[in-house]
C-alpha positions in Angstrom: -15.6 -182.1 146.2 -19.1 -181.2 147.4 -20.4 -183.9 144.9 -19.2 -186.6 147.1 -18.8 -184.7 150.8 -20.3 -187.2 153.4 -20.4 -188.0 157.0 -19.0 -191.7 156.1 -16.3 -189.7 153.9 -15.4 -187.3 157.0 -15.1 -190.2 159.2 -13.1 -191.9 156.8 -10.2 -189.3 155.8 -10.2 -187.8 159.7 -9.3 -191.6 160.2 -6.5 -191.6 157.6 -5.1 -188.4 159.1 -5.0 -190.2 162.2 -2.3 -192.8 161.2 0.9 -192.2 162.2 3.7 -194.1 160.2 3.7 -196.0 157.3 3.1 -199.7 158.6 -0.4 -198.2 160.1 -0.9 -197.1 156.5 -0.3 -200.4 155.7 -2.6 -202.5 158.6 -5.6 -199.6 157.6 -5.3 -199.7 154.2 -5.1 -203.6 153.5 -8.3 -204.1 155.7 -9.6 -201.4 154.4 -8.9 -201.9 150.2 -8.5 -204.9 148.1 -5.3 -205.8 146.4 -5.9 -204.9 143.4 -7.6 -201.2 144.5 -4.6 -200.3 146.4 -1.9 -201.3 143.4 -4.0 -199.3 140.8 -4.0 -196.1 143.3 -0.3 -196.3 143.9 0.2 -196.7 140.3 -1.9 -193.6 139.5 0.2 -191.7 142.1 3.5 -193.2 140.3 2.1 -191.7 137.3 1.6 -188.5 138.7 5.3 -188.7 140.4 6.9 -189.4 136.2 4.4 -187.1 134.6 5.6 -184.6 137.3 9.4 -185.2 136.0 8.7 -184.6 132.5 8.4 -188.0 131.7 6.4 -189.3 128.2 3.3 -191.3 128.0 5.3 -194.5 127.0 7.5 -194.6 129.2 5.5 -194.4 131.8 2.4 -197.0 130.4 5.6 -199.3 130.1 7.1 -198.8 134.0 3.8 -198.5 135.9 1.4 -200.7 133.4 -1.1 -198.1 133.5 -2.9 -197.5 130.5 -2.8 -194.7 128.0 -6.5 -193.4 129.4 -5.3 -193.7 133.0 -2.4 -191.5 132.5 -4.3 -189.0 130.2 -7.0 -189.1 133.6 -3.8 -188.4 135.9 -2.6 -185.9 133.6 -5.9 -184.1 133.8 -6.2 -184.0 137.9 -2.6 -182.6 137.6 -3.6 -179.8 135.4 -7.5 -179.3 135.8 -8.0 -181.1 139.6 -8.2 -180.0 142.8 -4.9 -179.6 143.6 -4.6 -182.9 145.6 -1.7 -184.6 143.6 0.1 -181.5 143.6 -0.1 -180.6 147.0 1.7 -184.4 147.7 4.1 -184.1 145.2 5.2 -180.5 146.1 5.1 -182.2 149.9 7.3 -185.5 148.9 10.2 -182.5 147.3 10.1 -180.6 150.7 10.3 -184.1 152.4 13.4 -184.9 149.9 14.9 -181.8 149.8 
């Protein structure tokens, strides 16, 4: 994380962790990320969610689209990361529990 630690970065999460619901998710993140960036993050986070419930590398290139390196890249954060995915996944079971 210290790699990449910035006042710009800072500014930018304490303004995420300001948002309130999800349609001000929505109006931020549009303005702030393309299309195509915000599909490929919630896709990575899908793949997190069905590599969390056991599910195979097939199965889950052929739901999400992702590739075979994206979900081996997931895979890795989930095991070797920083604990971010995790952290939201063990939140979304409280949430749904």
């Amino acid at each position: 994380m210290d790699k990449i630690k910035s006042e710009d970065i800072d500014m930018l999460f304490s303004a995420i962790l300001s948002l309130k619901n999800v349609d001000e998710c929505y109006a931020f993140f549009t303005d702030v990320c393309t299309v195509k960036e915000l599909k490929e993050m919630a896709s990575r986070f899908a793949v997190a969610c069905m590599l969390e419930a056991g599910k195979i590398y097939t199965e889950i290139s052929q739901k999400t689209g992702a590739s075979t390196a994206t979900i081996s890249r997931v895979n890795k954060c989930l095991v070797y990361g920083s604990d971010g995915y995790r952290r939201m996944l063990d939140r979304l079971k409280e949430v749904h529990e």
